[in-house]
C-alpha positions, 0 to 999 in steps of 0.5 A: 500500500505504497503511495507513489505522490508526494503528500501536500506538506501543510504547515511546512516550515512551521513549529507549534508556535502559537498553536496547541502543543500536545508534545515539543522537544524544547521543554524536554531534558536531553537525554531523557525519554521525553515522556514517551513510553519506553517503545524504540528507545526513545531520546531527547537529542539535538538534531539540526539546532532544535531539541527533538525526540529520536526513536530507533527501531529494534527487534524485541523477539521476546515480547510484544511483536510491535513494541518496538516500531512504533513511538507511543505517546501518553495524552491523558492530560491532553484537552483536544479541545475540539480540534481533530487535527493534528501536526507533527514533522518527522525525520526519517532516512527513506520515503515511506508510509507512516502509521498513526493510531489514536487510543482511548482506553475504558467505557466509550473509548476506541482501540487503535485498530478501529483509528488508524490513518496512513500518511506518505512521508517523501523527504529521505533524510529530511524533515516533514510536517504531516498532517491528519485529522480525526473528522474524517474517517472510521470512528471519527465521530466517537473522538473526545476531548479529554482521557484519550490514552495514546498516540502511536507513531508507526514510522514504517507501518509493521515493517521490520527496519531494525536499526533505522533511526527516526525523529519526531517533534513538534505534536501539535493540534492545529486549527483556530480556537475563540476562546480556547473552543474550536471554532469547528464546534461552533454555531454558524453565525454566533460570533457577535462580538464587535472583537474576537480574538483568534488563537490556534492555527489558520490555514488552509490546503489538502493532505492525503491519507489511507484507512481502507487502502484508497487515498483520500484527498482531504481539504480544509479552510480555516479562513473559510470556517472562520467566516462562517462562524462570524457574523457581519457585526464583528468587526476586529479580529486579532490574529496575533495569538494563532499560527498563520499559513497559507493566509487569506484575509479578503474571505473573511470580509465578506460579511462586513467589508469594514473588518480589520484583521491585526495580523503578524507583520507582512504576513498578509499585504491587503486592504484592512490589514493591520500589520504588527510588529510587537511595536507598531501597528500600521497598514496600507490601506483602508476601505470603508463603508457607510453600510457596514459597523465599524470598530478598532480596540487599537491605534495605528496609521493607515497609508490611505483611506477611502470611505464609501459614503453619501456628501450631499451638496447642503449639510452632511453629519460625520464622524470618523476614526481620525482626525479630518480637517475641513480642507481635506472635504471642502466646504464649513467645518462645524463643532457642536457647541448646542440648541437654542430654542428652533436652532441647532449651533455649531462653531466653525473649526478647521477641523475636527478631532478623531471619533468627534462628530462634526457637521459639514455644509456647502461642499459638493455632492459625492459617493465617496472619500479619500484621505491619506497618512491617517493615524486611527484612534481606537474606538470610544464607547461614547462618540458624543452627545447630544451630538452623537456619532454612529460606527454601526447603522442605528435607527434614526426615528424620533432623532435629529437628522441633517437633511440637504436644506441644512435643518435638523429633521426629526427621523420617522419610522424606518429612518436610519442613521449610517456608519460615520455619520451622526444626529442629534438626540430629541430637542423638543422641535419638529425640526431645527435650523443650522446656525454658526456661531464664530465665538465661543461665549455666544456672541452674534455677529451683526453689522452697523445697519443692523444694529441701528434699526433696533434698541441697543444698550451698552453693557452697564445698561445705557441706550445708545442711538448710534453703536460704535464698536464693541458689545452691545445688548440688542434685543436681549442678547449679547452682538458684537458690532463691527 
């Protein structure tokens, strides 16, 4: 039962960094077994700059006519935690089929003969990562998570290759873990949070393995499992803690465009990819949309930023993750500052600060935004109020929406606020009018002609007929004649 092609080397090149660790050589005393039972005379040596396990085949005519072919590993303290696959890279001098067996001993356990999968090593003389997974296959369905007995590692089946040394490392689960559960186990669709936090593994490829003497081909895609376990409100998902390979980040924003996925630095080099080193955390490209949530838990600089979002040519409401100044949209800039009465009031600025609403009017009609060297601030909790900002699509009825006549309109039913866009909450009126107001202690700005038309007093109280420059009170309320 010789297989003649090579075996795809998943995970190649990869140790069991970040991954769940069933066994590695580094931790273990050179020179002792390593855990293993004594099968083949096991040893923790050092071979090829890495501590490992070296197994060497002998014949024992007294006793169990396999006992010494084969490594065995006892897991019993081992949690799979649903994952069902497993990595090991394996060192051998010739090209040959390799025999796993998983063993659970006691009340609805497995034997080994009922678990065992054949893989074809293809790198005489050098190391190799095999991979098997237990979901597939006979008695896969009776696997458990914990009180598995054994792994048994046949490097030349039941062949006798007395003398021949064989080296094992690195035993590993692989795939992706939320909240140490594998993700495989998990509802479609019940990830909802805004954050969630990838360890594990991730990657994706086939492998080819026997148990009936046919070669199966097996494929499988943790970015695609991933996403199915995702909802479109998640919004952030950190991979720093997984092992990536073979990676594919534009499958999982497929639900919410606006996902940002913080990766290992250069692994992936796409849009919405927040590349980290350990000290900064940067990338490329940024591409949002209005019809999506949006949310970040960190800060980092994005190269260029483009925002697909609704400008209309009168007044416009936004909110964004960094800073914008007026020029880089055209137009007014305005600042909250409050309501009067059936006004809305908003201090002009020149710009407007990261995860601050601010209003926009006279700019021209587009569908979409651009900016460049932008430093992204991690979300709030709070985005304002009673000028309030949205980063996920909320119902606009009974609040305040900017329409294109620069009045504050009162939502109703199946009005809807958009992402980077913001409203005022109830102010009492049907709708308000948009007013600036330049100086921050509430001072209208009226020119001479205006003032003379009305009582005007100075400050102490005084009527005067002809205002010169200066405070007055006209009407009641504070002007500034110029």
């Amino acid at each position: 039962m010789k297989k003649t092609l090579l075996m795809a080397a998943l995970f190649a090149a990869t140790t069991c960094n970040a991954q769940t660790i069933i066994w590695n050589g580094e931790d273990k005393e050179l020179g002792s077994d390593g855990g293993f039972w004594n099968r083949a005379d096991p040893t923790v040596v050092e071979e090829d700059g890495s501590k490992c396990l070296k197994i060497t085949l002998k014949e024992n005519a007294g006793g169990w006519a396999d006992e010494h072919r084969m490594a065995a590993l006892p897991i019993g303290d081992v949690n799979l935690k649903g994952l069902r696959r497993i990595s090991m890279r394996i060192k051998m001098a010739e090209s040959h089929n390799v025999m796993i067996k998983l063993t659970k001993e006691g009340e609805g356990g497995y034997t080994g003969d009922e678990t065992r999968r054949w893989f074809w090593y293809d790198a005489a003389n050098g190391w190799q990562t095999l991979v098997y997974e237990y979901g597939v296959g006979p008695n896969s369905e009776n696997i458990v998570d914990e009180g598995n007995t054994l792994i048994e590692i046949y490097p030349y089946e039941f062949e006798n290759k007395w003398g021949q040394s064989i080296f094992i490392d690195d035993i590993c689960l692989g795939g992706p873990l939320v909240n140490d559960n594998a993700i495989r186990t998990l509802e479609d669709g019940s990830l909802t949070d805004k954050q969630i936090i990838v360890t594990g593994s991730m990657s994706k490829g086939s492998y080819q393995n026997t148990w009936d003497g046919d070669w199966h081909t097996e494929a499988y895609d943790d970015y695609s499992t991933l996403l199915s376990k995702i909802s479109p409100d998640v919004c952030f998902l950190n991979l720093t803690g997984a092992a990536i390979a073979d990676g594919d980040s534009p499958q999982l924003r497929q639900k919410n465009p606006n996902l940002l996925v913080l990766s290992p630095t250069d692994f992936f080099d796409t849009d919405n990819v927040i590349r980290w080193d350990g000290e900064k955390n940067a990338t490329p490209n940024m591409v949002l949309s209005e019809a999506y949530p949006f949310y970040t838990p960190i800060t980092f600089t994005a190269a260029a930023v483009k925002v697909t979002t609704t400008v209309n040519e009168g007044a416009n409401t936004f909110v964004f993750p960094f800073y914008v100044g007026k020029d880089e949209i055209g137009g007014t800039l305005g600042l909250y500052k409050e309501v009067s009465g059936n006004k809305a009031i908003f201090t002009k600025n020149d710009f407007a600060d990261a995860n601050v609403p601010f209003l926009m009017t006279n700019v021209a009609a587009k569908d979409e935004l651009t900016f460049t060297d932008k430093g992204v601030v991690e979300t709030p909790s709070a985005l304002g109020t009673p000028f309030v900002g949205v980063y996920a699509e909320t119902s606009g009825e009974g609040k305040y929406m900017v329409s294109a006549d620069k009045t504050f309109a009162k939502g109703e039913a199946g009005a809807v606020v958009k992402t980077f866009h913001a409203y005022l909450e109830s102010a009492g009126s049907d709708a308000l009018s948009i007013a600036y107001d330049d100086e921050t202690d509430g001072i209208d700005n009226v020119n001479r002609n205006e003032s003379e038309s009305s009582k005007c007093y100075t400050l102490s109280g005084q009527q005067v007929k002809q205002p010169t420059r200066g405070l007055y009170i006209v009407n009641g309320k504070k002007v500034l004649v110029k």
